[in-house]
BAKOL-652923 format. One record per residue (C-alpha): residue number from 0; residue in one letter; x, y, z. Coordinates in steps of 0.5 Angstrom, whole numbers. Example, Ala and Ser with C-alpha at 12.3 -4.5 7.8 and 13.67 -1.06 7.14 Angstrom:
+-----+------+-------+-------+-------+
:  nr : rest :     u :     v :     w :
+-----+------+-------+-------+-------+
:   0 :    A :    25 :    -9 :    16 :
:   1 :    S :    27 :    -2 :    14 :
+-----+------+-------+-------+-------+
! end
This chain:
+-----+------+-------+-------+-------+
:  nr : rest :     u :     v :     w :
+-----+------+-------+-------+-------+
:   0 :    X :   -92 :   -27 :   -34 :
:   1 :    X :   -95 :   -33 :   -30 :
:   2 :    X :  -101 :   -31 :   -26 :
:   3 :    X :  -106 :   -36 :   -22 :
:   4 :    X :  -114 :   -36 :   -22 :
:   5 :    X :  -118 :   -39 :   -17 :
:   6 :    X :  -125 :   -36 :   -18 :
:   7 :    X :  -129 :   -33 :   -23 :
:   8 :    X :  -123 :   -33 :   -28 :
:   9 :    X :  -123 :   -40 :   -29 :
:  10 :    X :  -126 :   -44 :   -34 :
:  11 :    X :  -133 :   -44 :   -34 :
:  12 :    X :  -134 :   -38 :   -31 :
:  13 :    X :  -137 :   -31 :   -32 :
:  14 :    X :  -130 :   -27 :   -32 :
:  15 :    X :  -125 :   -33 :   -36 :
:  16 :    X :  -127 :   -30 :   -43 :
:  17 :    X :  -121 :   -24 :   -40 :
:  18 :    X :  -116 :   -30 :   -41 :
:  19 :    X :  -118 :   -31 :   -48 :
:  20 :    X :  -111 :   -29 :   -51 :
:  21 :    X :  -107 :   -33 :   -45 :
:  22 :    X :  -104 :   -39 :   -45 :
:  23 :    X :  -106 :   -44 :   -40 :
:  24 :    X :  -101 :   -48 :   -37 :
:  25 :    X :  -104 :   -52 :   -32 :
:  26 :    X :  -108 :   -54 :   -25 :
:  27 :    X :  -104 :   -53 :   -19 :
:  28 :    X :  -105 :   -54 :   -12 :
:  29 :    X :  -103 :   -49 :    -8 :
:  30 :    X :  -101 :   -50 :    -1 :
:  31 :    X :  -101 :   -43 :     5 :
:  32 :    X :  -107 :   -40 :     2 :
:  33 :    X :  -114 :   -40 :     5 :
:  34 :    X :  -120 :   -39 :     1 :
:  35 :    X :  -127 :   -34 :     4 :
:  36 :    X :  -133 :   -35 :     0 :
:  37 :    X :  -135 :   -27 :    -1 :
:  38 :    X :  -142 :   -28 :    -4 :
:  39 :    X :  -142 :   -29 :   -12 :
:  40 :    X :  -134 :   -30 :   -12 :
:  41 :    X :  -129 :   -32 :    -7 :
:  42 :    X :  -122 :   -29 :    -3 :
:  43 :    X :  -116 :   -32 :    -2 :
:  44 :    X :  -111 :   -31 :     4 :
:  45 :    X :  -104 :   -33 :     5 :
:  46 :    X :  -106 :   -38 :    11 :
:  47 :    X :  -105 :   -46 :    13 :
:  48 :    X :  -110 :   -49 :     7 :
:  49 :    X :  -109 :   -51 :     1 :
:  50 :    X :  -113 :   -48 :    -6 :
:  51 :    X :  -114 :   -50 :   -13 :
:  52 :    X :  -113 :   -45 :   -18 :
:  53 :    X :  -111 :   -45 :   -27 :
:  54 :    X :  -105 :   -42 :   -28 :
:  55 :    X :  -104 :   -39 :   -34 :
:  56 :    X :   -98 :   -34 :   -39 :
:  57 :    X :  -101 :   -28 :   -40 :
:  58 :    X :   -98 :   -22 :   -44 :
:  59 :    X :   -97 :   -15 :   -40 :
:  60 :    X :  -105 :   -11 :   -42 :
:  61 :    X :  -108 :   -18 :   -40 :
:  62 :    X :  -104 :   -17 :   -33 :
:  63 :    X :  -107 :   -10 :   -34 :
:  64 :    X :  -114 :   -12 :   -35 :
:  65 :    X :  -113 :   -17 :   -30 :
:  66 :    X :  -111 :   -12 :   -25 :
:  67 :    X :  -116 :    -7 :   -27 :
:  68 :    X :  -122 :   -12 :   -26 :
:  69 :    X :  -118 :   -15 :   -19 :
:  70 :    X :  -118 :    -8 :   -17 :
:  71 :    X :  -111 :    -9 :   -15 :
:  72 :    X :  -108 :    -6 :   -10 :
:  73 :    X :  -114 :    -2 :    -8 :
:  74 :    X :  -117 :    -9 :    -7 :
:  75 :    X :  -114 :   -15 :    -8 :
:  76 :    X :  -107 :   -14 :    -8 :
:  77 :    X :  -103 :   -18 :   -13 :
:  78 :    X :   -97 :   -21 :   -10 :
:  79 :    X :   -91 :   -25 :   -13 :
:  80 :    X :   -90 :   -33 :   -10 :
:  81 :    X :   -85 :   -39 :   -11 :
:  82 :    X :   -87 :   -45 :   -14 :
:  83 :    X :   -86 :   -52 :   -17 :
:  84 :    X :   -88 :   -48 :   -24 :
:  85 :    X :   -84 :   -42 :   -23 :
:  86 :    X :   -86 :   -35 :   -20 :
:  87 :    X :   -93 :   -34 :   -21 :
:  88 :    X :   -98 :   -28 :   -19 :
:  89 :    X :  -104 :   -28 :   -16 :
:  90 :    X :  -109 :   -24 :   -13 :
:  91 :    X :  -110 :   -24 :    -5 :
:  92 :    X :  -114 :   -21 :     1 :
:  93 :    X :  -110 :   -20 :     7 :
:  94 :    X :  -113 :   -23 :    14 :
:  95 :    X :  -116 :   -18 :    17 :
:  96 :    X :  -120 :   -17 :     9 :
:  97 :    X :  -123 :   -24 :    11 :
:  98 :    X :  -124 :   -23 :    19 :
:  99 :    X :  -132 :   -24 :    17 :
: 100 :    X :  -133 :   -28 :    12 :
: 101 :    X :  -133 :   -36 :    11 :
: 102 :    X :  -128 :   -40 :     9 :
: 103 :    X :  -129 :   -45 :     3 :
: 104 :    X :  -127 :   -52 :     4 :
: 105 :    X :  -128 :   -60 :     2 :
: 106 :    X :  -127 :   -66 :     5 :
: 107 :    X :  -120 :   -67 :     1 :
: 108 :    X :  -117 :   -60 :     5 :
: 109 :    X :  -117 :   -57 :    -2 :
: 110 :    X :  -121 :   -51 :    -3 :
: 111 :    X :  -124 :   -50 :   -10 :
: 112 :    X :  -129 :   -44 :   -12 :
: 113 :    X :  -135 :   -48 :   -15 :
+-----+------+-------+-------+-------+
! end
């Protein structure tokens, strides 16, 4: 299953060390999302903007711990999307989720969680 991170679980963050036995794919743009700063991780939504994220092949009990650590679908919800690399899952807010928190963004249009 390929999966998208765009906060805490890529590179050089404190959660990647979940993602050791995966296989990284590539950097991807990803447009339709919008990205909410939550504090010390971030949120995205489906929306207008565009998000950078790592995409990465992972076996079903890295999905399960990548669930459990997302608190999917209590929290975030893991939602399936078409992409130039195939079906990729990743972990969403719904609007409504994100009505009071700031959204993340750069002079290129591109959010990135830094």
């Amino acid at each position: 299953m390929r999966v998208a991170v765009y906060g805490t679980l890529r590179k050089g963050f404190n959660n990647h060390h979940l993602l050791l036995s995966a296989k990284f794919v590539s950097e991807m743009i990803l447009p339709g999302f919008d990205m909410y700063s939550m504090g010390g991780f971030p949120a995205c939504a489906f929306g207008s903007g565009k998000i950078y994220a790592e995409i990465y092949d992972v076996d079903k009990p890295t999905l399960d711990r990548l669930d459990r650590l997302e608190g999917h679908p209590d929290w975030y919800e893991r939602k399936c999307v078409p992409t130039i690399l195939g079906d990729i899952w990743i972990y969403t807010y719904t609007k409504k989720q994100c009505e009071n928190l700031d959204l993340v963004h750069n002079e290129e249009g591109i959010a990135i969680w830094n």
